[in-house]
N, CA, C and O atoms as CSV, one atom per row, in Angstrom:
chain,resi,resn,atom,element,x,y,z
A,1,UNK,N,N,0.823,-1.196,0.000
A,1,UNK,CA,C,0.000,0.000,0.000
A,1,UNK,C,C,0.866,1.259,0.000
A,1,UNK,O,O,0.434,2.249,-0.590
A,2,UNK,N,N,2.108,1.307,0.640
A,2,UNK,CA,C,2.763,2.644,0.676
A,2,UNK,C,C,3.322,2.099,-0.588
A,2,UNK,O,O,2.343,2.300,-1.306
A,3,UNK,N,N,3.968,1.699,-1.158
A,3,UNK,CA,C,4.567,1.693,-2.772
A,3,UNK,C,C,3.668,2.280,-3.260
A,3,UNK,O,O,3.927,3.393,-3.717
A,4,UNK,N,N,2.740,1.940,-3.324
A,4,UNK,CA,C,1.331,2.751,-4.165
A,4,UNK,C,C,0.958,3.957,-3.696
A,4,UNK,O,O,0.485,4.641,-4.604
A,5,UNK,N,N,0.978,4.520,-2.614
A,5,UNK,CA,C,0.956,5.833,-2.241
A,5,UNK,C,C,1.838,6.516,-2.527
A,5,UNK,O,O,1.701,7.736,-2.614
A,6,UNK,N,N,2.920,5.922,-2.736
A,6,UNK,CA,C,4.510,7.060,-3.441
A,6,UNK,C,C,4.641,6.780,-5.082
A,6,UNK,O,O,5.289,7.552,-5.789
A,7,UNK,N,N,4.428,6.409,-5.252
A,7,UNK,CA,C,4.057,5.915,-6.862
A,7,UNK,C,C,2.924,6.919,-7.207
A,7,UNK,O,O,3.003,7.597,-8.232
A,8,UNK,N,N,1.822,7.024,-6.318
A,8,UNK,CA,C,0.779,8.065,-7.073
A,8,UNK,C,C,1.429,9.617,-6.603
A,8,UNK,O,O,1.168,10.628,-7.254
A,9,UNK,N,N,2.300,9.635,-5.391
A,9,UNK,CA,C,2.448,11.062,-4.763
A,9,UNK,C,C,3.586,11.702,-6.345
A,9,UNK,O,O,3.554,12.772,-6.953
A,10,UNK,N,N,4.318,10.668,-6.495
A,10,UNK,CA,C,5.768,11.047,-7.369
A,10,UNK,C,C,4.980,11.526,-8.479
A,10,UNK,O,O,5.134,12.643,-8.972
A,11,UNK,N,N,3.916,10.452,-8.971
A,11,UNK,CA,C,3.634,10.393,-10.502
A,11,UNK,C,C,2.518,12.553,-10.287
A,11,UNK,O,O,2.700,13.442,-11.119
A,12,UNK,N,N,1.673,12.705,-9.171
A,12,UNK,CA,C,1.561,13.723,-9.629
A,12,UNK,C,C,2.323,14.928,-9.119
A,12,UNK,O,O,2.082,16.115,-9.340
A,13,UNK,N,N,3.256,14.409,-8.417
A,13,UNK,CA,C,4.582,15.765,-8.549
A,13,UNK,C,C,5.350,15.778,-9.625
A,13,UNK,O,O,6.257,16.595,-9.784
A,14,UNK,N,N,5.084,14.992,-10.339
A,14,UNK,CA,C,5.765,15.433,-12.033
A,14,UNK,C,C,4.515,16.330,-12.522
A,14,UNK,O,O,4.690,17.534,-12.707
A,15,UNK,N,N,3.069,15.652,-12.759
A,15,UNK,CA,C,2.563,16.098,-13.617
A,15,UNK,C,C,2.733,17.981,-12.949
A,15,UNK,O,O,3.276,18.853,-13.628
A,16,UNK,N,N,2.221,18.203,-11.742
A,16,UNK,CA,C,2.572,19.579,-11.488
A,16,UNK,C,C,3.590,20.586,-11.992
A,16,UNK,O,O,3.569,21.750,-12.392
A,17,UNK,N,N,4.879,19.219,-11.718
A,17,UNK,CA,C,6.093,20.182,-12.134
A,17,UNK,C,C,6.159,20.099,-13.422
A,17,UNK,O,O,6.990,20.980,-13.643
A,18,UNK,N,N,5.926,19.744,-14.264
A,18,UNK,CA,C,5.406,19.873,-15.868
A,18,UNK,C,C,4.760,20.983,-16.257
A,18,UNK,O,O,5.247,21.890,-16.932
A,19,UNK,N,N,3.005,20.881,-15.584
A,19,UNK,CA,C,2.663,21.968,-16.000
A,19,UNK,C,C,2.849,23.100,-15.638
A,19,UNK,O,O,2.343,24.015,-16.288
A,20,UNK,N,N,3.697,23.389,-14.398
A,20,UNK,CA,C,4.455,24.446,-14.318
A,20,UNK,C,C,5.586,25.350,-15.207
A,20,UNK,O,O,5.803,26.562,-15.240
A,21,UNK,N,N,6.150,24.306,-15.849
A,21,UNK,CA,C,7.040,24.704,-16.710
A,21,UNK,C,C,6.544,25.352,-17.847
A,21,UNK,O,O,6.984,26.413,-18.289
A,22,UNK,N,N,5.243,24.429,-18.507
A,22,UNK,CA,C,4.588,24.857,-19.703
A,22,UNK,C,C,4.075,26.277,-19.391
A,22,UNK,O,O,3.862,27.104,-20.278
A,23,UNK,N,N,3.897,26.499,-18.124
A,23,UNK,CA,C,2.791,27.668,-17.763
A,23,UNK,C,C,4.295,28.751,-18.372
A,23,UNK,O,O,4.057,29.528,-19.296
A,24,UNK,N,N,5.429,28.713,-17.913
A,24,UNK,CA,C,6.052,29.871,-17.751
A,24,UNK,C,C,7.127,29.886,-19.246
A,24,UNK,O,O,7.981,30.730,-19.518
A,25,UNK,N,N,6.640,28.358,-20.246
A,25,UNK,CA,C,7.073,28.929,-21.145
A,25,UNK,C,C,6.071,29.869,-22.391
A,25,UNK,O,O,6.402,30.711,-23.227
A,26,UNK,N,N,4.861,29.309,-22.060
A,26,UNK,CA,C,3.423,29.651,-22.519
A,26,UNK,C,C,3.426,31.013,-22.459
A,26,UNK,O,O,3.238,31.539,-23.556
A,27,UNK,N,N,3.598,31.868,-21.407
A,27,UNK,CA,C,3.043,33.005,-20.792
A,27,UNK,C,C,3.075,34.467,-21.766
A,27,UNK,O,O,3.890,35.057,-22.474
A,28,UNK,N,N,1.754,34.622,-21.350
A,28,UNK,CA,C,1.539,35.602,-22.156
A,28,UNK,C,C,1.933,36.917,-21.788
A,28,UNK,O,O,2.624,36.838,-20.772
A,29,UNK,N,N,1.789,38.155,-22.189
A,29,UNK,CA,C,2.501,39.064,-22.213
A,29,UNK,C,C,1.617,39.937,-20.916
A,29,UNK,O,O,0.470,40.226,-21.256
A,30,UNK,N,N,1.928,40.286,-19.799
A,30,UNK,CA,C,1.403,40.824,-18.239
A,30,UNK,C,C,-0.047,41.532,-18.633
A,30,UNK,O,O,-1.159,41.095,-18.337
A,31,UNK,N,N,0.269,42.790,-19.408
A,31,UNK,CA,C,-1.206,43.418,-19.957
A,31,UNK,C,C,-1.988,42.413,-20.956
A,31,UNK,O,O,-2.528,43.141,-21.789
A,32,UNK,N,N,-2.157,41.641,-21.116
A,32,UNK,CA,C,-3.251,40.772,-22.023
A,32,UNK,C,C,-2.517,41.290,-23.307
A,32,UNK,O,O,-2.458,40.293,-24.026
A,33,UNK,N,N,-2.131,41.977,-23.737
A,33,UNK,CA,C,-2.629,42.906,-24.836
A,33,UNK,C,C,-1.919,41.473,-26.035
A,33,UNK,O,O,-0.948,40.878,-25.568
A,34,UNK,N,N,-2.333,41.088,-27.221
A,34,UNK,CA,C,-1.867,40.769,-28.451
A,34,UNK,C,C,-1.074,41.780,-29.358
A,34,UNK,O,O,-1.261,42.971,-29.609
A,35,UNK,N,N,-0.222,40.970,-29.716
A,35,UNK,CA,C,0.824,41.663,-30.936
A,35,UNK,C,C,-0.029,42.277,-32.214
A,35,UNK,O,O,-0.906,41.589,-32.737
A,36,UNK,N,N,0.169,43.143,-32.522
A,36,UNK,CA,C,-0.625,43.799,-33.855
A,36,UNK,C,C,-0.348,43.129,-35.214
A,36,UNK,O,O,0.729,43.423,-35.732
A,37,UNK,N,N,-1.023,42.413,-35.765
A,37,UNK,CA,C,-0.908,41.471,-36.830
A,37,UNK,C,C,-1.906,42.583,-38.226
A,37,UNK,O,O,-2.756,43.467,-38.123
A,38,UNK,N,N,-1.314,42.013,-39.245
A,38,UNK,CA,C,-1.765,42.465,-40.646
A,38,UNK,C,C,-1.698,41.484,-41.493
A,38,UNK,O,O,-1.014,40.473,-41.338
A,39,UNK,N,N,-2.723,41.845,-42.854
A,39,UNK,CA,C,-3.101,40.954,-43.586
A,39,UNK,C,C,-1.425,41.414,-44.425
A,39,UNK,O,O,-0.722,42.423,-44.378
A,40,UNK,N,N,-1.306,39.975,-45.204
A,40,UNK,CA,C,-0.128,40.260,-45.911
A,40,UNK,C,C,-0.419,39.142,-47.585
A,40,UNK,O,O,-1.041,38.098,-47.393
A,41,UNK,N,N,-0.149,39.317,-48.444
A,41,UNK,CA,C,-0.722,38.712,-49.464
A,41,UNK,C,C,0.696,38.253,-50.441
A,41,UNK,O,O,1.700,38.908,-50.723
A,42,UNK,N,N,0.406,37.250,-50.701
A,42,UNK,CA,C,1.011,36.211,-51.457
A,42,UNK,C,C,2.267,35.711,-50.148
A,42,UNK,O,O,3.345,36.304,-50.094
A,43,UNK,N,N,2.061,35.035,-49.568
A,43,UNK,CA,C,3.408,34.679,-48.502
A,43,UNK,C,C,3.197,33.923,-47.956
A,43,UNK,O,O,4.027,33.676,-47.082
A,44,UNK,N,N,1.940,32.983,-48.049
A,44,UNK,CA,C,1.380,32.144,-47.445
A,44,UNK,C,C,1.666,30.638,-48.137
A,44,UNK,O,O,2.135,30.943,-49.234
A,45,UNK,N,N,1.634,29.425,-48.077
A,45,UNK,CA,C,1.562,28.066,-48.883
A,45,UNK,C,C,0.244,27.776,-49.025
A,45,UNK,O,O,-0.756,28.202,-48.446
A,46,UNK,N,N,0.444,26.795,-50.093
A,46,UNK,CA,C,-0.509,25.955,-50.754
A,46,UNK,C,C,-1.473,25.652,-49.543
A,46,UNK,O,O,-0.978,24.732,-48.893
A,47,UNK,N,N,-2.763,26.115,-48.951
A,47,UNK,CA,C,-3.293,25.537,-47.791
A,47,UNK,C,C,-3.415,25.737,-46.868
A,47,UNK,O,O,-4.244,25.265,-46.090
A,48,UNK,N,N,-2.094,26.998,-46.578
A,48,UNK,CA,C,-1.808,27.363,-45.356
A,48,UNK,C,C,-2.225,29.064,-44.910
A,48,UNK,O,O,-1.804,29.790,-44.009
A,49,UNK,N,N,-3.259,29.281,-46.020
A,49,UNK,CA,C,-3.675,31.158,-45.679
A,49,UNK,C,C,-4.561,31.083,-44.670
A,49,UNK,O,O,-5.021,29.975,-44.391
A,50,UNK,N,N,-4.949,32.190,-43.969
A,50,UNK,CA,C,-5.513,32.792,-43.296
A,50,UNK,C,C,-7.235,32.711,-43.491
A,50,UNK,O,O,-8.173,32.297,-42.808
A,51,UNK,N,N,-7.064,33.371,-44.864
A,51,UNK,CA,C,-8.373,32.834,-45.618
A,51,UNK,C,C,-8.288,34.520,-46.779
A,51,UNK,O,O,-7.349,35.311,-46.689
A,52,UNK,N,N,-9.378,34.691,-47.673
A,52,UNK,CA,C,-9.114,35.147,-48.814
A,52,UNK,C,C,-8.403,34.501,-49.916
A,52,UNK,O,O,-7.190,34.667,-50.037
A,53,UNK,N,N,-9.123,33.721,-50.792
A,53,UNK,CA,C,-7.992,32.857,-51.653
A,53,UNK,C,C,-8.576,33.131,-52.899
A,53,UNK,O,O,-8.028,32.462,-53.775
A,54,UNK,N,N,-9.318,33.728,-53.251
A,54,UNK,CA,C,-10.326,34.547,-54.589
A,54,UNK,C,C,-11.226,33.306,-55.057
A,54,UNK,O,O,-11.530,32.255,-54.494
A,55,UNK,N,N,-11.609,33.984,-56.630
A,55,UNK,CA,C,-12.834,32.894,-56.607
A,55,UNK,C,C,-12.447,31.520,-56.530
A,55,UNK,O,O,-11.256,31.246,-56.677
A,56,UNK,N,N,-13.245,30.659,-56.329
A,56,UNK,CA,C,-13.569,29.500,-56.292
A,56,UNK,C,C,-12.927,28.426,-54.940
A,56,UNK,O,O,-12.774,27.208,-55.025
A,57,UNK,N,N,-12.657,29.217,-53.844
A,57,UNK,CA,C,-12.053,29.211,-52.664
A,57,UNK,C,C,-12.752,29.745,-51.249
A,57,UNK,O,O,-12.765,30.954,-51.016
A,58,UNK,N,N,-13.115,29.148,-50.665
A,58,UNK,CA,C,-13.845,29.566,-49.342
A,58,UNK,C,C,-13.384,30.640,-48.355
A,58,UNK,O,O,-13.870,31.734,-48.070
A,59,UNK,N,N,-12.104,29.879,-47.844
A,59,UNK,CA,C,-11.751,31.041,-46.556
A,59,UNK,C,C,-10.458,30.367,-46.223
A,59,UNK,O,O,-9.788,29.917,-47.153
A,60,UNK,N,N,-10.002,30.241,-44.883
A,60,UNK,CA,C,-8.731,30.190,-44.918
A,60,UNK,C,C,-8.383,28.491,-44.998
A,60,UNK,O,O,-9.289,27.748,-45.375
A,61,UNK,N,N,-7.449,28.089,-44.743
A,61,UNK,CA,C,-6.994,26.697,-45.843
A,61,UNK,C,C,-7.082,26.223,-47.270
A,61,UNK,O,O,-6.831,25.170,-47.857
A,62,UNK,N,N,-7.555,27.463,-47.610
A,62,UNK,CA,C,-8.030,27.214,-49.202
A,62,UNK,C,C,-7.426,27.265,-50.516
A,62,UNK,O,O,-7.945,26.829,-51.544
A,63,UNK,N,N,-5.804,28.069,-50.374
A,63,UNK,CA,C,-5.212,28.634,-51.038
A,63,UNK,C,C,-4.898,27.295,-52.350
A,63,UNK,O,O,-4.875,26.138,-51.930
A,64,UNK,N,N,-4.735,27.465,-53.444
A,64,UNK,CA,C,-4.446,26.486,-54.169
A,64,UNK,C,C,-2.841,26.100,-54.607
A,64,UNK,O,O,-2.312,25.074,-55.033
A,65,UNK,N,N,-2.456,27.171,-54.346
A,65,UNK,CA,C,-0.601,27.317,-54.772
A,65,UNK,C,C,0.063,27.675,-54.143
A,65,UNK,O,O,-0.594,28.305,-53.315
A,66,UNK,N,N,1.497,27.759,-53.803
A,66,UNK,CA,C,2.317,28.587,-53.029
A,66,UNK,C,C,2.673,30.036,-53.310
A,66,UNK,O,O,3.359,30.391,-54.268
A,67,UNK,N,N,2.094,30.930,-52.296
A,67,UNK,CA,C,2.407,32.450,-52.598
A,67,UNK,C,C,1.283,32.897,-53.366
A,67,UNK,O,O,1.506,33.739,-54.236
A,68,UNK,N,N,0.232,32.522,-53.214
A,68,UNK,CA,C,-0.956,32.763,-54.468
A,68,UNK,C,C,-1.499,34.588,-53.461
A,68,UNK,O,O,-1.875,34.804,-52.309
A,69,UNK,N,N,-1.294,35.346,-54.471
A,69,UNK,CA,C,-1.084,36.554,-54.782
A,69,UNK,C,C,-2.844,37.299,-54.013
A,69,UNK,O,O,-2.996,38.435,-53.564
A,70,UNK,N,N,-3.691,36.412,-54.087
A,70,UNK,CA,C,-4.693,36.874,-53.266
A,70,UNK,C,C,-5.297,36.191,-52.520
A,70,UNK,O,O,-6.522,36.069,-52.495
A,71,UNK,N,N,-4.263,35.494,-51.599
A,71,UNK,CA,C,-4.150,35.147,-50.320
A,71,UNK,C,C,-3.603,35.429,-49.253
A,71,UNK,O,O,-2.398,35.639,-49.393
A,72,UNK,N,N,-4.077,35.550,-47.967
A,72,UNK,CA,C,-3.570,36.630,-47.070
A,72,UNK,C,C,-3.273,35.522,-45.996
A,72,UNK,O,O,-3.894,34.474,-45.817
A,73,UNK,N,N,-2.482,35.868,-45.510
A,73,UNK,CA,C,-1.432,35.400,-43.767
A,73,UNK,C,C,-1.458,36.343,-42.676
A,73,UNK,O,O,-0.899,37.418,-42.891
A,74,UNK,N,N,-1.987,36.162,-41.561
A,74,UNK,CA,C,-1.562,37.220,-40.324
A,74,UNK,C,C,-0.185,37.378,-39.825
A,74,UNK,O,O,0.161,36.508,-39.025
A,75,UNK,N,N,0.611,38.214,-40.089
A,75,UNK,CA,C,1.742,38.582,-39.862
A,75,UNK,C,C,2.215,39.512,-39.095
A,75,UNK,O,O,1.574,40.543,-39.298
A,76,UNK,N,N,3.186,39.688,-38.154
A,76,UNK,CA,C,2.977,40.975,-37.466
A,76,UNK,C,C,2.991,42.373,-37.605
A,76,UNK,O,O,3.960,42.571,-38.338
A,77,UNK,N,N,2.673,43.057,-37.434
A,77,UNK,CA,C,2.484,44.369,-38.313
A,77,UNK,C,C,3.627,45.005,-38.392
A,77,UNK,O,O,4.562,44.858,-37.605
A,78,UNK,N,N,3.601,45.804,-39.429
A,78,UNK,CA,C,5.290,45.932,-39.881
A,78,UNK,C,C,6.292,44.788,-40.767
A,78,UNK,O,O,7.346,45.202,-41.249
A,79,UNK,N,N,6.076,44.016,-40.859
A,79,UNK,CA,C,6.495,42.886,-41.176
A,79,UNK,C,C,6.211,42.246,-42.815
A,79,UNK,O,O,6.903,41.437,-43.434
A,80,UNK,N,N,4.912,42.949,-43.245
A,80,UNK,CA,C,4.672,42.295,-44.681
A,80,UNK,C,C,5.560,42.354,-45.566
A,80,UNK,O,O,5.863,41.238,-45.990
A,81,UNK,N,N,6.242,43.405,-46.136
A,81,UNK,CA,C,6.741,44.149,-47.166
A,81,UNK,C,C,8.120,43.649,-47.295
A,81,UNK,O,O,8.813,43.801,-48.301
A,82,UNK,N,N,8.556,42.909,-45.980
A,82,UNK,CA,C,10.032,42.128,-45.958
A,82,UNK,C,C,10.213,41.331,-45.960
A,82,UNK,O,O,11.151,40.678,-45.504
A,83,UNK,N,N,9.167,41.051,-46.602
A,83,UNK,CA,C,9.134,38.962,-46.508
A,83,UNK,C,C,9.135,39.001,-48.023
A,83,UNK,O,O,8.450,39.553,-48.884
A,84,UNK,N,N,10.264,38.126,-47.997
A,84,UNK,CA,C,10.830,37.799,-49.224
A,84,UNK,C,C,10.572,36.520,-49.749
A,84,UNK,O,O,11.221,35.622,-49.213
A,85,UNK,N,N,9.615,36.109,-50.869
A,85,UNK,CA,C,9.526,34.596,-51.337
A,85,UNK,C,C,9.913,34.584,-52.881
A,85,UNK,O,O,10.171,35.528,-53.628
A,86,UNK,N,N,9.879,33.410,-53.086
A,86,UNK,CA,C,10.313,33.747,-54.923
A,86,UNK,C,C,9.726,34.023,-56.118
A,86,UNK,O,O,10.085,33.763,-57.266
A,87,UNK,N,N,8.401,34.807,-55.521
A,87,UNK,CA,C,7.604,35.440,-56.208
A,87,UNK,C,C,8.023,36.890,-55.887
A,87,UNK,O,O,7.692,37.932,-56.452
A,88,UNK,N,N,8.765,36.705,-54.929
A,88,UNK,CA,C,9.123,38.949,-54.720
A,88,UNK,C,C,8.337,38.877,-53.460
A,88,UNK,O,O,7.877,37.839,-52.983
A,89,UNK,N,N,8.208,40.238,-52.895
A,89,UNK,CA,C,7.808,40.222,-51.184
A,89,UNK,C,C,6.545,40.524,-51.038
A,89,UNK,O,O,5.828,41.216,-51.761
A,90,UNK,N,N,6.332,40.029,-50.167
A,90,UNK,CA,C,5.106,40.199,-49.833
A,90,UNK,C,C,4.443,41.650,-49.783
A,90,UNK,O,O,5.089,42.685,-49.622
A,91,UNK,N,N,2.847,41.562,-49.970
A,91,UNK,CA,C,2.133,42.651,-50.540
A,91,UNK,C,C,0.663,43.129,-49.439
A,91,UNK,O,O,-0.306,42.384,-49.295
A,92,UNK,N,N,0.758,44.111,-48.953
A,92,UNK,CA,C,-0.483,44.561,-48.105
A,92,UNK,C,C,-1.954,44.898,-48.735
A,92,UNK,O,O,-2.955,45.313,-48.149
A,93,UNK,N,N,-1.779,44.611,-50.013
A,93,UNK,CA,C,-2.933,44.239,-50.504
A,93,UNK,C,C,-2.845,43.250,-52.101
A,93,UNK,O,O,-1.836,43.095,-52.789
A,94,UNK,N,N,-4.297,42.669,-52.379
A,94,UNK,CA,C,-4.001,41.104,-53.291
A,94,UNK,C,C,-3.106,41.724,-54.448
A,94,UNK,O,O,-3.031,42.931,-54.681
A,95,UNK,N,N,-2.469,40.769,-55.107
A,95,UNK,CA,C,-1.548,40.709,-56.385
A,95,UNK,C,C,-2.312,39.884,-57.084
A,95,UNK,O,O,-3.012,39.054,-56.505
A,96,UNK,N,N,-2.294,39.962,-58.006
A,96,UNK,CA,C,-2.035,38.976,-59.120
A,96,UNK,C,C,-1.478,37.795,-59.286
A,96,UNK,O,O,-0.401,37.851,-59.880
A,97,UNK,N,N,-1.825,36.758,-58.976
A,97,UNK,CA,C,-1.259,35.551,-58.756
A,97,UNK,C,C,-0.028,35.148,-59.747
A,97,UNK,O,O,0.543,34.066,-59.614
């Protein structure tokens, strides 16, 4: 019976000290506040937009190609115009695929 009482005490002083760790690598920024993100167009993969993927495309996962020119990614603001793919950099509003 005590093997089994230290066996359950150990097993949840890990899980604690686990999710302790996650907590303080997780942690969000003291004021709540979120980073300021912008739409950014063509910089996204095949699948991987935000959503906006023009006609014949729903919303976000939809994109059909890589870098497709009127598809948008949340990026942090400031940030679109320097993202460099091998279509040329990214664009704050749609391109031309």
């Amino acid at each position: 019976m005590t093997t089994r009482t230290l066996s359950l005490g150990a097993l949840a002083l890990v899980a604690l000290t686990s999710g302790a760790a996650m907590a303080q690598t997780n942690a969000a920024p003291m004021d709540g506040a979120k980073p300021a993100m912008e739409k950014c167009y063509g910089v996204s993969m095949a699948g991987k937009n935000d959503c906006a993927a023009g006609p014949g495309t729903t919303c976000a996962g939809t994109s059909k190609m890589d870098y497709q020119g009127n598809a948008w990614k949340f990026v942090p603001a400031g940030t679109c115009t320097t993202i460099k793919t091998p279509k040329g950099m990214g664009m704050l509003t749609p391109m031309k695929s």
